[in-house]
mmCIF file of the N, C-alpha and C atoms, coordinates in Angstrom:
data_MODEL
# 
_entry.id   MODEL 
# 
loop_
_atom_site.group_PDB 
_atom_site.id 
_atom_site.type_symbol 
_atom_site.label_atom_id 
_atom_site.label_alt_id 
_atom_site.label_comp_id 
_atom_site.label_asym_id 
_atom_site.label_entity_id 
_atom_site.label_seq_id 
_atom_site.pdbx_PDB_ins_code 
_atom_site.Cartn_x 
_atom_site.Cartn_y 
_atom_site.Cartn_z 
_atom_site.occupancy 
_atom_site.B_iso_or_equiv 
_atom_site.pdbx_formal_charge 
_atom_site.auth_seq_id 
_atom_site.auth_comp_id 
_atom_site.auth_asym_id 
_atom_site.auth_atom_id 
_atom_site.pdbx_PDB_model_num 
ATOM 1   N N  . UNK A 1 1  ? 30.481  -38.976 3.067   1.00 0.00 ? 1  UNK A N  1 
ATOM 2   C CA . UNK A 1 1  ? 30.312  -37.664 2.480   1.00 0.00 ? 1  UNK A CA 1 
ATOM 3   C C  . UNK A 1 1  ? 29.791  -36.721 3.582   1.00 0.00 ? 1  UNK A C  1 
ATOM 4   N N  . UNK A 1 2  ? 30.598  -35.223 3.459   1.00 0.00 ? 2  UNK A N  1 
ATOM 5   C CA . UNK A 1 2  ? 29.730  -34.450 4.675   1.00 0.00 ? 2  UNK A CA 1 
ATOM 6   C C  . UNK A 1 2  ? 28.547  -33.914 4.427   1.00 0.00 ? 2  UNK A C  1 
ATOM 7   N N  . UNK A 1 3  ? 27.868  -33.189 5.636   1.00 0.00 ? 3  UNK A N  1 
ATOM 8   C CA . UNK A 1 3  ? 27.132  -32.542 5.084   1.00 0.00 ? 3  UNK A CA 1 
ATOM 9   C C  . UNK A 1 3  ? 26.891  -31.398 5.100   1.00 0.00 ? 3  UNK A C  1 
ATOM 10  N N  . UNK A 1 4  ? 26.070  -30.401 4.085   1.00 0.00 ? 4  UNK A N  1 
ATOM 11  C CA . UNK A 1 4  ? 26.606  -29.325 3.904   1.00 0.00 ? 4  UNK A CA 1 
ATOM 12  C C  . UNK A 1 4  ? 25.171  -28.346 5.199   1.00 0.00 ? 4  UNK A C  1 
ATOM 13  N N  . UNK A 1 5  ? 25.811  -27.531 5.466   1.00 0.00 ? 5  UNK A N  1 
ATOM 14  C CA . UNK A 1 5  ? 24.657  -26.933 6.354   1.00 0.00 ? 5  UNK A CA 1 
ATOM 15  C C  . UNK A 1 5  ? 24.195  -25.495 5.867   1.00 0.00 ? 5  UNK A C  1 
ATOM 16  N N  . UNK A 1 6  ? 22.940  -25.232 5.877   1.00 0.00 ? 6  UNK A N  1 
ATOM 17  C CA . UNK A 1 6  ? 22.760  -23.775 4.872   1.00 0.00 ? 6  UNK A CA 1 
ATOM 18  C C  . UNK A 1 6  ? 23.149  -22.623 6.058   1.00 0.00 ? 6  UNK A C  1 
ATOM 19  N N  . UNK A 1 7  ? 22.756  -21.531 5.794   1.00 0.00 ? 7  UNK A N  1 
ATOM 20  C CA . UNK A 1 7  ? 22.866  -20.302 7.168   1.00 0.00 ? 7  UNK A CA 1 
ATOM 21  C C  . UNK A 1 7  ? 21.530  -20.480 8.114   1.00 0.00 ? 7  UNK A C  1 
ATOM 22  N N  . UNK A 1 8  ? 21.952  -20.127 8.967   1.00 0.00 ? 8  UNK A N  1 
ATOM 23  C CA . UNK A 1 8  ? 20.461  -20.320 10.080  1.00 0.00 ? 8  UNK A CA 1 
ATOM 24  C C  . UNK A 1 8  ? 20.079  -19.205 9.556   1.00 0.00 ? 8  UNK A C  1 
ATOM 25  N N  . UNK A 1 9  ? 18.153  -19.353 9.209   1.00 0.00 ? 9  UNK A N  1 
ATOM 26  C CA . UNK A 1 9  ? 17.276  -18.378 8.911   1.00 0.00 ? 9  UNK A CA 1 
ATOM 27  C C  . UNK A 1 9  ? 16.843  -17.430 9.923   1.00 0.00 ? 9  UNK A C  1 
ATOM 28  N N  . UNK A 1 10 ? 17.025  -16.350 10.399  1.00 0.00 ? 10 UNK A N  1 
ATOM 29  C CA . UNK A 1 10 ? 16.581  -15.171 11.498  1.00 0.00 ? 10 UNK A CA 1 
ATOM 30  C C  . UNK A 1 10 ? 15.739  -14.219 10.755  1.00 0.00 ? 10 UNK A C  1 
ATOM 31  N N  . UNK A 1 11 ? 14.411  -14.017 11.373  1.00 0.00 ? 11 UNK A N  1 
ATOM 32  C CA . UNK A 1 11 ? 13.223  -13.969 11.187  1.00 0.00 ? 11 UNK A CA 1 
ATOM 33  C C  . UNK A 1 11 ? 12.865  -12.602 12.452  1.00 0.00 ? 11 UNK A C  1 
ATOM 34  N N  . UNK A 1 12 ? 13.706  -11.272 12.070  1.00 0.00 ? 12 UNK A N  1 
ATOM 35  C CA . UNK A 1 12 ? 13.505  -9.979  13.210  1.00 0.00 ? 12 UNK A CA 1 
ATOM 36  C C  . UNK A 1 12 ? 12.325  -9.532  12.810  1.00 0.00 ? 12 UNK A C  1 
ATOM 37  N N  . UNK A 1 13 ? 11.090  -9.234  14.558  1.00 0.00 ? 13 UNK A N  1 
ATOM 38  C CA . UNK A 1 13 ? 9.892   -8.747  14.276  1.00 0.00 ? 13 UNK A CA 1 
ATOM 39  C C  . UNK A 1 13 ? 10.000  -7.303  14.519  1.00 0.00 ? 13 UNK A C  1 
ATOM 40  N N  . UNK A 1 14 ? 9.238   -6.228  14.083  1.00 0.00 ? 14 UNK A N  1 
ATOM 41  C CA . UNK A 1 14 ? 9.484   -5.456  14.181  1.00 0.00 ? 14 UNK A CA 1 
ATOM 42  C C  . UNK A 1 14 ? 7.861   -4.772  13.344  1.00 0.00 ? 14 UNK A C  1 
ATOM 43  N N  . UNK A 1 15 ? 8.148   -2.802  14.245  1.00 0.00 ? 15 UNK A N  1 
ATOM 44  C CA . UNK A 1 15 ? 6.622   -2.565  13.854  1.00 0.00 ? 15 UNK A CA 1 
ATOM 45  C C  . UNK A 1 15 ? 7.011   -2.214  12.175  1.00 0.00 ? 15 UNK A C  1 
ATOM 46  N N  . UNK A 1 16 ? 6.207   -2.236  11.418  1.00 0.00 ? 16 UNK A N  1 
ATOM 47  C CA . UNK A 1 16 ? 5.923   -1.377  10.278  1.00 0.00 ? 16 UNK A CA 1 
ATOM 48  C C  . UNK A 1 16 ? 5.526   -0.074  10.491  1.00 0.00 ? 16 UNK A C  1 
ATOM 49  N N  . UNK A 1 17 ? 6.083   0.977   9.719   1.00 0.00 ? 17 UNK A N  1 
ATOM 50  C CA . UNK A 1 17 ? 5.823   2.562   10.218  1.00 0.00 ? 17 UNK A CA 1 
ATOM 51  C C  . UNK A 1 17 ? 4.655   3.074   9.494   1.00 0.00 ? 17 UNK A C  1 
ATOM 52  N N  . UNK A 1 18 ? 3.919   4.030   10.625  1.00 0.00 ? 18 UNK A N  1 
ATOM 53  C CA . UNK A 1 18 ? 2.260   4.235   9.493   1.00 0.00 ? 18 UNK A CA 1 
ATOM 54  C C  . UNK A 1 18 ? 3.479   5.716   9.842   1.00 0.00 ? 18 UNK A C  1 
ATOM 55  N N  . UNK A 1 19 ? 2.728   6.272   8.676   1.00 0.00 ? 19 UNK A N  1 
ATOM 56  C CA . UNK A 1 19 ? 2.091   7.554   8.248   1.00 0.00 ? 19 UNK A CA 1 
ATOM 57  C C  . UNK A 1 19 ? 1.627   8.641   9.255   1.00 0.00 ? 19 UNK A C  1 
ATOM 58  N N  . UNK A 1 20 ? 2.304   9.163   9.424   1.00 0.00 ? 20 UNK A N  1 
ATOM 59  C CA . UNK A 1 20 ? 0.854   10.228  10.415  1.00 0.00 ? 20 UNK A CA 1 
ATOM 60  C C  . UNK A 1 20 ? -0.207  11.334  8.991   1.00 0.00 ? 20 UNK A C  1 
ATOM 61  N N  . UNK A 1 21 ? -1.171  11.529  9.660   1.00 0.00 ? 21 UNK A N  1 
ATOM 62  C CA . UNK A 1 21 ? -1.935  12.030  8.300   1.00 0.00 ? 21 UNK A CA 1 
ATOM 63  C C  . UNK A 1 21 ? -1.370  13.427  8.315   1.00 0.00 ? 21 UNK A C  1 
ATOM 64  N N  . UNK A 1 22 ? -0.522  13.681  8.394   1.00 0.00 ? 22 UNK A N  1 
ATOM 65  C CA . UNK A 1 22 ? 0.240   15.518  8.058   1.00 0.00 ? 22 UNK A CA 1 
ATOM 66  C C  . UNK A 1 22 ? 0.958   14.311  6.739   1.00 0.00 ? 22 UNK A C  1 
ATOM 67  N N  . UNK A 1 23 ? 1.645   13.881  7.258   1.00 0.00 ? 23 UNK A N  1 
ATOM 68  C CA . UNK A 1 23 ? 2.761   12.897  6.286   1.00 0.00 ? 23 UNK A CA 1 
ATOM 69  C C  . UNK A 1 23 ? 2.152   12.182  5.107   1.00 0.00 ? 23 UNK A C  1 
ATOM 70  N N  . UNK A 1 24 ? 1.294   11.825  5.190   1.00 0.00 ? 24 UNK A N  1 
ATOM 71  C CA . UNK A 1 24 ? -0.065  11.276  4.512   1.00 0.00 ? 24 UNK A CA 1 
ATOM 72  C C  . UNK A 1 24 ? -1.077  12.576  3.379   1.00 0.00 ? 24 UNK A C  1 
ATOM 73  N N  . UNK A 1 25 ? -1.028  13.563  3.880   1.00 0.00 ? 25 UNK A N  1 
ATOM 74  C CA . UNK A 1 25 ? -1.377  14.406  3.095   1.00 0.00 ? 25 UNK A CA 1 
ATOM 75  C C  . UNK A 1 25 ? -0.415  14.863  1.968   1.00 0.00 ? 25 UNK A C  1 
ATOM 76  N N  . UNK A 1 26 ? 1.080   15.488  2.796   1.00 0.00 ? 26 UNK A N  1 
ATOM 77  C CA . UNK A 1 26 ? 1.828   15.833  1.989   1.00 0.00 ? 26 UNK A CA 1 
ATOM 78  C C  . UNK A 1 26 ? 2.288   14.933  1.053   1.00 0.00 ? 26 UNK A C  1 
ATOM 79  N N  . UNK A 1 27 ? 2.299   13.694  1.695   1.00 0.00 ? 27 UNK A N  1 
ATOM 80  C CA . UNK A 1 27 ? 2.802   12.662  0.519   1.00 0.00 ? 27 UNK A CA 1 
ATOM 81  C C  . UNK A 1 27 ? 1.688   12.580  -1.158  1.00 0.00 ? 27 UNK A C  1 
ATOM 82  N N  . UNK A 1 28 ? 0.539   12.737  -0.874  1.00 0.00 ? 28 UNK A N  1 
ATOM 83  C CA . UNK A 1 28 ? -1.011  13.257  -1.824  1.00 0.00 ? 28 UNK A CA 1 
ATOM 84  C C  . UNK A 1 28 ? -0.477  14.503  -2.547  1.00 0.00 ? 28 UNK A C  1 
ATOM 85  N N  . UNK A 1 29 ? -0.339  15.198  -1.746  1.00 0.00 ? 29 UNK A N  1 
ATOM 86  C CA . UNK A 1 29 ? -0.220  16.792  -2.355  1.00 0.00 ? 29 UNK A CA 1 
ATOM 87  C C  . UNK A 1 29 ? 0.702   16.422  -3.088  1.00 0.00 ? 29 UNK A C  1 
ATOM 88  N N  . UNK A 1 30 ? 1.994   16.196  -3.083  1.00 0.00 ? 30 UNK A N  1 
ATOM 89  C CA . UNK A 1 30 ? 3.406   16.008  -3.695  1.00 0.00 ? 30 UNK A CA 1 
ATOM 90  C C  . UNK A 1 30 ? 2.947   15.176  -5.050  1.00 0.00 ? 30 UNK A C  1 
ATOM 91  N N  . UNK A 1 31 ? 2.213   14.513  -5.299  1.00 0.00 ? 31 UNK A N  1 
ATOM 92  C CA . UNK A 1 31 ? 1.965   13.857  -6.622  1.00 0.00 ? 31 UNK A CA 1 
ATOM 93  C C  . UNK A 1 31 ? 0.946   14.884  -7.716  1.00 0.00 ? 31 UNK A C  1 
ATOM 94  N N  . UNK A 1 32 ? 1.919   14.775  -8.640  1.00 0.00 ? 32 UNK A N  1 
ATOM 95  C CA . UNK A 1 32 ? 1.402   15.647  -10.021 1.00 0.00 ? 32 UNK A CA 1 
ATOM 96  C C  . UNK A 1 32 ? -0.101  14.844  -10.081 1.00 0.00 ? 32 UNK A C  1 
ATOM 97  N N  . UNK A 1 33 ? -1.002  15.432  -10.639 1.00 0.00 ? 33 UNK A N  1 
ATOM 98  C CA . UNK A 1 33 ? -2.151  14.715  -10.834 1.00 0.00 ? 33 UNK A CA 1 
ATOM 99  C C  . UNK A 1 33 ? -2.635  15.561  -12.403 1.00 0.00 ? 33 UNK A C  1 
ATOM 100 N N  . UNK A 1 34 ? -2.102  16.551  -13.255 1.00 0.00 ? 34 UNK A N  1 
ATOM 101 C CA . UNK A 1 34 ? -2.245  16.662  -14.121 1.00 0.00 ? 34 UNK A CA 1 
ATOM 102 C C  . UNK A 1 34 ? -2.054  15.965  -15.173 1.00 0.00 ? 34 UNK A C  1 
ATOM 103 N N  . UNK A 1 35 ? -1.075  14.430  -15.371 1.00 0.00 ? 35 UNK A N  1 
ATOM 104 C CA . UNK A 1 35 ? -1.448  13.676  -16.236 1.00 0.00 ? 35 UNK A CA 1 
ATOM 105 C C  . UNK A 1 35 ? -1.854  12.596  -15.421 1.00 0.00 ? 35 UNK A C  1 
ATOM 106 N N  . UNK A 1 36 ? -2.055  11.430  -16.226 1.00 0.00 ? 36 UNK A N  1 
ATOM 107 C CA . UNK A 1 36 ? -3.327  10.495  -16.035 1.00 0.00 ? 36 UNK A CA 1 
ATOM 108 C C  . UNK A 1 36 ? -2.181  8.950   -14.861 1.00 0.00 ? 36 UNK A C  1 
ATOM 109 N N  . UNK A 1 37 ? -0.755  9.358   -14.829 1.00 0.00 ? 37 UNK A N  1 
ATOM 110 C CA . UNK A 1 37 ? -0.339  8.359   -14.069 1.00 0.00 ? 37 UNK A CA 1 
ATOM 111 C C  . UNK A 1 37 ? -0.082  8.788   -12.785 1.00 0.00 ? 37 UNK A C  1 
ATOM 112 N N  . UNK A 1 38 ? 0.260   10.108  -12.836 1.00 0.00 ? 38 UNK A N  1 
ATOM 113 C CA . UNK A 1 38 ? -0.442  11.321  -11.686 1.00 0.00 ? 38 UNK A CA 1 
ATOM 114 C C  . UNK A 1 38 ? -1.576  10.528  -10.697 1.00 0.00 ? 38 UNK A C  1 
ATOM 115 N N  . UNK A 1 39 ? -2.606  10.997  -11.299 1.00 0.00 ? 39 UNK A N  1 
ATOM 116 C CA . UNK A 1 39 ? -3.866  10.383  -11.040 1.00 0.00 ? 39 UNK A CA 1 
ATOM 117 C C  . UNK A 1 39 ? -4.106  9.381   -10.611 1.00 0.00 ? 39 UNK A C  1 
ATOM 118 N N  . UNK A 1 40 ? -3.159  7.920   -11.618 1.00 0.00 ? 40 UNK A N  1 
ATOM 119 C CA . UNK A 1 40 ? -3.645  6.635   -10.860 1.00 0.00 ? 40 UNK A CA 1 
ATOM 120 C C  . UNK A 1 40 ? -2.370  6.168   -9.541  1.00 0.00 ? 40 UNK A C  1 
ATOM 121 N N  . UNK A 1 41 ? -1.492  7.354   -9.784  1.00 0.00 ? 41 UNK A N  1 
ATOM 122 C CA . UNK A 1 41 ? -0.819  6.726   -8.453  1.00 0.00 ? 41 UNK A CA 1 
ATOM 123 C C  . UNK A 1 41 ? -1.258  7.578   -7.169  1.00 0.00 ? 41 UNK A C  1 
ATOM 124 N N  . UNK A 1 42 ? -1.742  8.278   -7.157  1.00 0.00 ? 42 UNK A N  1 
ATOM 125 C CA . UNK A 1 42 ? -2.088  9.128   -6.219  1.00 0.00 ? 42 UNK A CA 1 
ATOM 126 C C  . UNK A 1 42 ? -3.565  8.512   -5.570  1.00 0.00 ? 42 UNK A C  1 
ATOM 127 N N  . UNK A 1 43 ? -5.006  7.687   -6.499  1.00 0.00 ? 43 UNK A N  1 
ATOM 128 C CA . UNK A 1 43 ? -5.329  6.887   -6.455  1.00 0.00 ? 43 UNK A CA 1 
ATOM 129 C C  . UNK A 1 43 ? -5.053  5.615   -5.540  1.00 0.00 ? 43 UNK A C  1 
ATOM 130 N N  . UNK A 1 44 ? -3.703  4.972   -6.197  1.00 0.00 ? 44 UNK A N  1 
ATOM 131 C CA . UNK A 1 44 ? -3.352  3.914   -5.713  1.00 0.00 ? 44 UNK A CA 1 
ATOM 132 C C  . UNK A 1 44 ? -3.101  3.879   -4.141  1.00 0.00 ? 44 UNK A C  1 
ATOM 133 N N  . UNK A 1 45 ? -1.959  4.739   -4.069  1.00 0.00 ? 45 UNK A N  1 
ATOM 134 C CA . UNK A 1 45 ? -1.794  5.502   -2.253  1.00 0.00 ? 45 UNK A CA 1 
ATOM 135 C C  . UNK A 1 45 ? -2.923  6.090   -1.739  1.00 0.00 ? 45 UNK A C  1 
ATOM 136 N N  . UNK A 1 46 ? -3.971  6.573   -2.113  1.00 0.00 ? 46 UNK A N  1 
ATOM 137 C CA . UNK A 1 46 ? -4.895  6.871   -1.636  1.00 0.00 ? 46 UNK A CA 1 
ATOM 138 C C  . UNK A 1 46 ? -5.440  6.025   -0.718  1.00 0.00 ? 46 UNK A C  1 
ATOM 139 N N  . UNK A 1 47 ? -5.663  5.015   -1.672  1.00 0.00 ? 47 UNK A N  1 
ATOM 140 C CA . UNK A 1 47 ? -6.118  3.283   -1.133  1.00 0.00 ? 47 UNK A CA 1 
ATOM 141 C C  . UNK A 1 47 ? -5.539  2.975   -0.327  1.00 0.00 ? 47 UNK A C  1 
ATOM 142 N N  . UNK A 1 48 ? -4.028  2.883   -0.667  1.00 0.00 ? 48 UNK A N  1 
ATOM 143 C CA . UNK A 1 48 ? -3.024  1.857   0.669   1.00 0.00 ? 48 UNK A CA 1 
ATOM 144 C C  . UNK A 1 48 ? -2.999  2.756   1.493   1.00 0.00 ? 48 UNK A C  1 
ATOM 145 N N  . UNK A 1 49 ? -3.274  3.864   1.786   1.00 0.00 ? 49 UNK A N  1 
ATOM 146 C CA . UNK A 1 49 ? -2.884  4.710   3.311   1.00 0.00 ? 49 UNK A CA 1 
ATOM 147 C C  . UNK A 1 49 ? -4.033  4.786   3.506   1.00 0.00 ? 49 UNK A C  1 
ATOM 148 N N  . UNK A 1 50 ? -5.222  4.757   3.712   1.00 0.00 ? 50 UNK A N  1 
ATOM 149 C CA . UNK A 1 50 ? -6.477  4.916   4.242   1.00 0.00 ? 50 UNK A CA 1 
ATOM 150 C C  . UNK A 1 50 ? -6.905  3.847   4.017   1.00 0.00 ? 50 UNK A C  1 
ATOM 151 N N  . UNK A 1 51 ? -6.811  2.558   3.613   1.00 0.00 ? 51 UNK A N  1 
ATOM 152 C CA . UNK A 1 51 ? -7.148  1.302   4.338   1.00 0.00 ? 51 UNK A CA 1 
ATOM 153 C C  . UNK A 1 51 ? -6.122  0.393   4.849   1.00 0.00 ? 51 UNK A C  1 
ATOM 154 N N  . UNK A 1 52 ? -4.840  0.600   4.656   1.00 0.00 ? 52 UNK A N  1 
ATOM 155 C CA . UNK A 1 52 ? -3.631  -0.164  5.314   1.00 0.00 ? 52 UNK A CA 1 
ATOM 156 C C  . UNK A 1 52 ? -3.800  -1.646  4.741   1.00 0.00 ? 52 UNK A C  1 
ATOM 157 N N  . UNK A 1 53 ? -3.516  -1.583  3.270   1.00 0.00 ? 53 UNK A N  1 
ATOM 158 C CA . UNK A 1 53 ? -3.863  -2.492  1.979   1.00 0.00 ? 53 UNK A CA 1 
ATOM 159 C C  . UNK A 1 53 ? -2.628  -2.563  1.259   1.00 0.00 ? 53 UNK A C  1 
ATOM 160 N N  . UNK A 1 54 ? -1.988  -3.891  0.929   1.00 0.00 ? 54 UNK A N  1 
ATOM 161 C CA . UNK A 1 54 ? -0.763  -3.875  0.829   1.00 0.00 ? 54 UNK A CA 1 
ATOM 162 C C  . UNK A 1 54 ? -0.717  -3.881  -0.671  1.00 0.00 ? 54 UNK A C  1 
ATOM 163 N N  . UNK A 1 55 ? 0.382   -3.437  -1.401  1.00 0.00 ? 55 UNK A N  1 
ATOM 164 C CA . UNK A 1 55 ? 0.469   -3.202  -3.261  1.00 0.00 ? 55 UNK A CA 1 
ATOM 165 C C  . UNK A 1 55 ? -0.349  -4.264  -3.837  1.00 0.00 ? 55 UNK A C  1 
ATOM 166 N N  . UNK A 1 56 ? -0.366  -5.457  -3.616  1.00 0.00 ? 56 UNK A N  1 
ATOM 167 C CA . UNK A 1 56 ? -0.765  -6.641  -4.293  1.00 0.00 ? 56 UNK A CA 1 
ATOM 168 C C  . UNK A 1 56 ? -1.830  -6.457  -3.990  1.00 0.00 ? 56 UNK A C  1 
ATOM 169 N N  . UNK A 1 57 ? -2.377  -6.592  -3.292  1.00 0.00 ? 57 UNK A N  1 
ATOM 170 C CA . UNK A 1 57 ? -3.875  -6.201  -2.796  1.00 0.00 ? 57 UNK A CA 1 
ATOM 171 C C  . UNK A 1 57 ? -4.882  -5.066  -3.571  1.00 0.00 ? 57 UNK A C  1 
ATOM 172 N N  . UNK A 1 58 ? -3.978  -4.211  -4.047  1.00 0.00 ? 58 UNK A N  1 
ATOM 173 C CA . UNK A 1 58 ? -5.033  -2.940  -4.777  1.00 0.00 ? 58 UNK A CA 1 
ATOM 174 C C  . UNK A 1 58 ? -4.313  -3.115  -5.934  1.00 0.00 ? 58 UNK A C  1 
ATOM 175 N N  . UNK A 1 59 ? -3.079  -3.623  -6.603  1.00 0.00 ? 59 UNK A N  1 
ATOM 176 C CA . UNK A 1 59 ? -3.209  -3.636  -8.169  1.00 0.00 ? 59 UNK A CA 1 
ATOM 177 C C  . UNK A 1 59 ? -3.999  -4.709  -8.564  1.00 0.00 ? 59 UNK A C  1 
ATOM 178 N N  . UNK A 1 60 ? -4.220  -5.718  -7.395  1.00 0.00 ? 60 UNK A N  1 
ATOM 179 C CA . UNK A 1 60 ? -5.270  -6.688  -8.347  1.00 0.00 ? 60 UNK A CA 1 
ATOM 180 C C  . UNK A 1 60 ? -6.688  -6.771  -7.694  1.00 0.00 ? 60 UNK A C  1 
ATOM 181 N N  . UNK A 1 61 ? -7.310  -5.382  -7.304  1.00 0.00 ? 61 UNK A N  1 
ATOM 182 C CA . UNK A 1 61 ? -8.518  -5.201  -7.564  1.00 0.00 ? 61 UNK A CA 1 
ATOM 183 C C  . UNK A 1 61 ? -9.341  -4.777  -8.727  1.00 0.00 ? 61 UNK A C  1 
ATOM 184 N N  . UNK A 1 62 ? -10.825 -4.844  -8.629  1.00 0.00 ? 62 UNK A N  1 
ATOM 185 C CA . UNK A 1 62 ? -11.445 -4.439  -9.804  1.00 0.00 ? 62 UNK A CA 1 
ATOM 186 C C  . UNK A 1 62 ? -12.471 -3.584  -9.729  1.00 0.00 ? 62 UNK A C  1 
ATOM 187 N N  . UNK A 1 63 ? -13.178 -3.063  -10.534 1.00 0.00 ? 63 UNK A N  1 
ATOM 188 C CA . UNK A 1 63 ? -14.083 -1.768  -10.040 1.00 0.00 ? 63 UNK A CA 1 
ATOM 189 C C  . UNK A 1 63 ? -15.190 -2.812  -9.520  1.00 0.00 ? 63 UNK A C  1 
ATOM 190 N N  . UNK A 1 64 ? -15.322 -4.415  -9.557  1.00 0.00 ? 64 UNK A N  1 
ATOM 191 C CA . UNK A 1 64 ? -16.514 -5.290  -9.104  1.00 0.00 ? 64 UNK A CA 1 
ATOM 192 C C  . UNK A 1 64 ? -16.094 -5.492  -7.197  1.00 0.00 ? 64 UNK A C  1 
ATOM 193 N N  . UNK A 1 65 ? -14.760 -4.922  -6.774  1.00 0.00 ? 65 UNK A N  1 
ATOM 194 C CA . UNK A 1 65 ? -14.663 -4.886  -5.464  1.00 0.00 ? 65 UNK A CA 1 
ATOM 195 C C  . UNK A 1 65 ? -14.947 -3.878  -4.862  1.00 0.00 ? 65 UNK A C  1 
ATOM 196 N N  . UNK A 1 66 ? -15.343 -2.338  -5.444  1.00 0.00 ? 66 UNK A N  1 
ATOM 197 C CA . UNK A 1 66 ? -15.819 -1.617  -4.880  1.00 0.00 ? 66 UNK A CA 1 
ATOM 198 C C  . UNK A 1 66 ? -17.395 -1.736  -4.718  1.00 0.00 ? 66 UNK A C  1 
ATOM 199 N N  . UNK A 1 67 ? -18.042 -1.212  -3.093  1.00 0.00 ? 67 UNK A N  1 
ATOM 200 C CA . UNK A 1 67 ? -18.961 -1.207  -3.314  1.00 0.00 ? 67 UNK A CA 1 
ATOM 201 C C  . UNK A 1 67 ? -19.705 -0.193  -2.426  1.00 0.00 ? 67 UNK A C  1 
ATOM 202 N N  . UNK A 1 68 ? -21.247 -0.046  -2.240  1.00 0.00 ? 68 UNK A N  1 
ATOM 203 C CA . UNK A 1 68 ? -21.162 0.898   -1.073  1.00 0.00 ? 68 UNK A CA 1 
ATOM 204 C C  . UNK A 1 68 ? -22.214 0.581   -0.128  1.00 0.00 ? 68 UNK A C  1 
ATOM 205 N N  . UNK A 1 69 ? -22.367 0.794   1.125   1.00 0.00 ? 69 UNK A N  1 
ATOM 206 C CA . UNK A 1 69 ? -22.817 0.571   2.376   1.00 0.00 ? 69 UNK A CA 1 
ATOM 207 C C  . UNK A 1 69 ? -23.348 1.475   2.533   1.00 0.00 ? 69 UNK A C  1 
ATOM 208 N N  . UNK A 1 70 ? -25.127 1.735   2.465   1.00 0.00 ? 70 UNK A N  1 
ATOM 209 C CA . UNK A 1 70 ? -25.380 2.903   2.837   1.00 0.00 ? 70 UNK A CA 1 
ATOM 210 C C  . UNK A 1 70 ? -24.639 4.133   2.206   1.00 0.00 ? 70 UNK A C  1 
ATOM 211 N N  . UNK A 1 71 ? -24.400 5.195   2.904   1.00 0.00 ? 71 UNK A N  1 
ATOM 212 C CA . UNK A 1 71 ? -23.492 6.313   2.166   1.00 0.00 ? 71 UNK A CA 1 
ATOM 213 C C  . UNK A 1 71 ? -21.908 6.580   1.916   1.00 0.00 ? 71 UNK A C  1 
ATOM 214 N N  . UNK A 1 72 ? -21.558 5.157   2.305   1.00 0.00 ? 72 UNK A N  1 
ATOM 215 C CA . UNK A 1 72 ? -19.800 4.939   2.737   1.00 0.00 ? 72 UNK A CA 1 
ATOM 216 C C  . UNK A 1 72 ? -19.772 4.190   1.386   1.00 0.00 ? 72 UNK A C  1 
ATOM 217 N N  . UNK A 1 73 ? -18.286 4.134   0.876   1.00 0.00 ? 73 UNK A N  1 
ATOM 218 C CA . UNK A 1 73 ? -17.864 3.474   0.206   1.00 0.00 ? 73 UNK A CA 1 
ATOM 219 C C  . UNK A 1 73 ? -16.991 2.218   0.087   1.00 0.00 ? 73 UNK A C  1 
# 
């Protein structure tokens, strides 16, 4: 019997693109924040662009992971 061979796996590295904070602002500004999903997505990106925190990472935080240091948060 032969055997069957899968595709060779290729694994390209490459940078991930930040934000510059002009791009980073406007992307903030651009979200409605007058209703309440407004709010929590604008929130959410808030988080991932000013700590470089990936989706999974901040939908499964809890208000028991915030905390504060002195006057920082």
């Amino acid at each position: 019997m032969p055997t069957v061979r899968g595709p060779k796996h290729v694994v390209k590295t490459g940078k991930t693109s930040v934000l510059t904070a002009d791009e980073a602002r406007l992307l903030l500004n651009a979200i409605d924040t007058s209703t309440l999903t407004g709010l929590r997505d604008r929130a959410l990106i808030g988080v991932m662009d000013y700590t470089f925190t990936s989706v999974n990472a901040v939908i499964s935080m809890t208000v028991k992971d915030y905390f504060t240091q002195g006057r920082r948060g």
